[in-house]
C-alpha positions in Angstrom: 164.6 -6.0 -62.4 161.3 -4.6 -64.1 157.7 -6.1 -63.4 156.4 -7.8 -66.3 154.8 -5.7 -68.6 150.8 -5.4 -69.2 149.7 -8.5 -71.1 149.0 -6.9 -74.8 146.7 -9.6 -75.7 143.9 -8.4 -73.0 142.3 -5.3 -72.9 141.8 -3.1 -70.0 139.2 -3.5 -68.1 136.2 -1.3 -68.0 136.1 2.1 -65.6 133.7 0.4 -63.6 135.2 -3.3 -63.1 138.6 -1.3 -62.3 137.2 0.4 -59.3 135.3 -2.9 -57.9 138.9 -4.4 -58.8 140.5 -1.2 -56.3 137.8 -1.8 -53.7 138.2 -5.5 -53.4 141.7 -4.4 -53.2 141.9 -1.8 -50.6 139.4 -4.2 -48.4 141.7 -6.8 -48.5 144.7 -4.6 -47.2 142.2 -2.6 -44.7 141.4 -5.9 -43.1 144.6 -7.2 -42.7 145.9 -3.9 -41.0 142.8 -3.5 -39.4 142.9 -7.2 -37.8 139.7 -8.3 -38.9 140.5 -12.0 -40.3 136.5 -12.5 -41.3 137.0 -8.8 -43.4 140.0 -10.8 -45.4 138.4 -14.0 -45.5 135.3 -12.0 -47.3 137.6 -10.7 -49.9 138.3 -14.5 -51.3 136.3 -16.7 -54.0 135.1 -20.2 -52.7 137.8 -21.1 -54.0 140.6 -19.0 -53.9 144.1 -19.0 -53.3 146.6 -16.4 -51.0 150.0 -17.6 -52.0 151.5 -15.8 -48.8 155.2 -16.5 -47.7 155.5 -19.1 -50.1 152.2 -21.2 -48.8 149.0 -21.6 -50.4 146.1 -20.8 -48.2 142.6 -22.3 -50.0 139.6 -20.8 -49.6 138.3 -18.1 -47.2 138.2 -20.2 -44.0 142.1 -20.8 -44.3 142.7 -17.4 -45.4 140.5 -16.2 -41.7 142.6 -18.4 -39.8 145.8 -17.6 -40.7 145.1 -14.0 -40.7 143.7 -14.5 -37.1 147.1 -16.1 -35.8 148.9 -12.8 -36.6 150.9 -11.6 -33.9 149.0 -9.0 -32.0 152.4 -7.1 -30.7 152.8 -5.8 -34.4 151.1 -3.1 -36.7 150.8 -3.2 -40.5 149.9 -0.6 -43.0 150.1 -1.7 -47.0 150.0 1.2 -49.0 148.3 0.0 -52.7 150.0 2.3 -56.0 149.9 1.9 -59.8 147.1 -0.4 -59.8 145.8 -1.3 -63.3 142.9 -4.1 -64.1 142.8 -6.1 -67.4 139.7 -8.1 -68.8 140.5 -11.5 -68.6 138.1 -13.9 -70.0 134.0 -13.8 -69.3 133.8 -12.9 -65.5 137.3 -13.0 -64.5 140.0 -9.7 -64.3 143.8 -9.4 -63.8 144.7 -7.1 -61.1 148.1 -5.6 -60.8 149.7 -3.5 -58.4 152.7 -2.1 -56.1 152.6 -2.7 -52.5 154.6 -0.7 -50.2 154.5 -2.3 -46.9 155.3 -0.4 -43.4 155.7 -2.5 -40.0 155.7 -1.4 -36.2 155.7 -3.3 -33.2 154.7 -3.3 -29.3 157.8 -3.8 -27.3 158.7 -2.1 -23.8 155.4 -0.6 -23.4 155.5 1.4 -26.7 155.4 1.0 -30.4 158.5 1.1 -32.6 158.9 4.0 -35.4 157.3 2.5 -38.9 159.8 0.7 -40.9 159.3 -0.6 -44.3 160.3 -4.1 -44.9 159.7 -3.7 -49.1 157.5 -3.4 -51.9 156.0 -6.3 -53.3 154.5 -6.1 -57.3 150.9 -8.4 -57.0 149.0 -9.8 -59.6 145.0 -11.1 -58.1 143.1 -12.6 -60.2 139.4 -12.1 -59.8 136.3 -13.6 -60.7 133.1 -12.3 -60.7 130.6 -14.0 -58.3 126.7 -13.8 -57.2 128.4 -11.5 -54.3 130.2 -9.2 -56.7 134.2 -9.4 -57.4 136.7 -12.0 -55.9 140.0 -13.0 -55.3 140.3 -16.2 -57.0 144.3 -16.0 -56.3 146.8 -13.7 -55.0 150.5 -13.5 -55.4 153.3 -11.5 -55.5 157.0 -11.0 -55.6 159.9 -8.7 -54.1 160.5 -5.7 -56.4 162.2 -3.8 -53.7 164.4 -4.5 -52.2 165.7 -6.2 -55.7 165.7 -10.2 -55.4 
């Protein structure tokens, strides 16, 4: 199965929203490998939703909290590709990406060899705010391993 294709109705979004759109992106990811729940919970609107494993989280504080409840005996990298950014509407951008997700973890005094669960196809949408772009929801779906 295919992602859904770009919305033709919205146009891209400018060269400069697009990279804020990748940096908001790559912090996200970079916190959550990194551990640092605050880092991800800094990434979110007031409002915003992380639809992760099928549960909303609302707002930054829930987002912090269940990021800081990760199991500390496992190691994450997300690798971000193909990411594109659409205007959509005054102050608010479509974001849509692959991520390729690796996975190690601590067990008899050492870490396992990297394996790579899937990769996921994400759509955030973001909204502009006094401190700059926002996640104002983030989803995503299995593309591989097909569902």
């Amino acid at each position: 199965m295919n992602p859904p294709a770009a919305p033709p109705d919205q146009p891209l979004a400018t060269a400069e929203d697009t990279v804020a759109a990748a940096a908001l992106t790559h912090a996200f990811f970079a916190g959550l490998d990194l551990n640092d729940p605050d880092a991800v919970a800094a990434c979110m609107a007031p409002d915003g939703v992380w639809v992760r494993q099928g549960t909303e989280l609302k707002g930054p504080e829930a987002v912090r909290q269940a990021c800081a409840a990760r199991p500390r005996d496992r190691a994450t990298a997300h690798v971000i590709s193909n990411l594109t950014a659409w205007a959509a509407g005054e102050g608010r951008m479509r974001v849509r990406f692959y991520l390729s997700a690796y996975l190690s973890a601590h067990k008899d005094g050492g870490w396992s060899a990297p394996s790579m669960p899937g990769v996921r196809w994400c759509t955030d949408d973001l909204v502009r705010t006094p401190a700059g772009w926002r996640i104002a929801r983030k989803d995503s779906r299995a593309l591989l391993p097909p569902a």
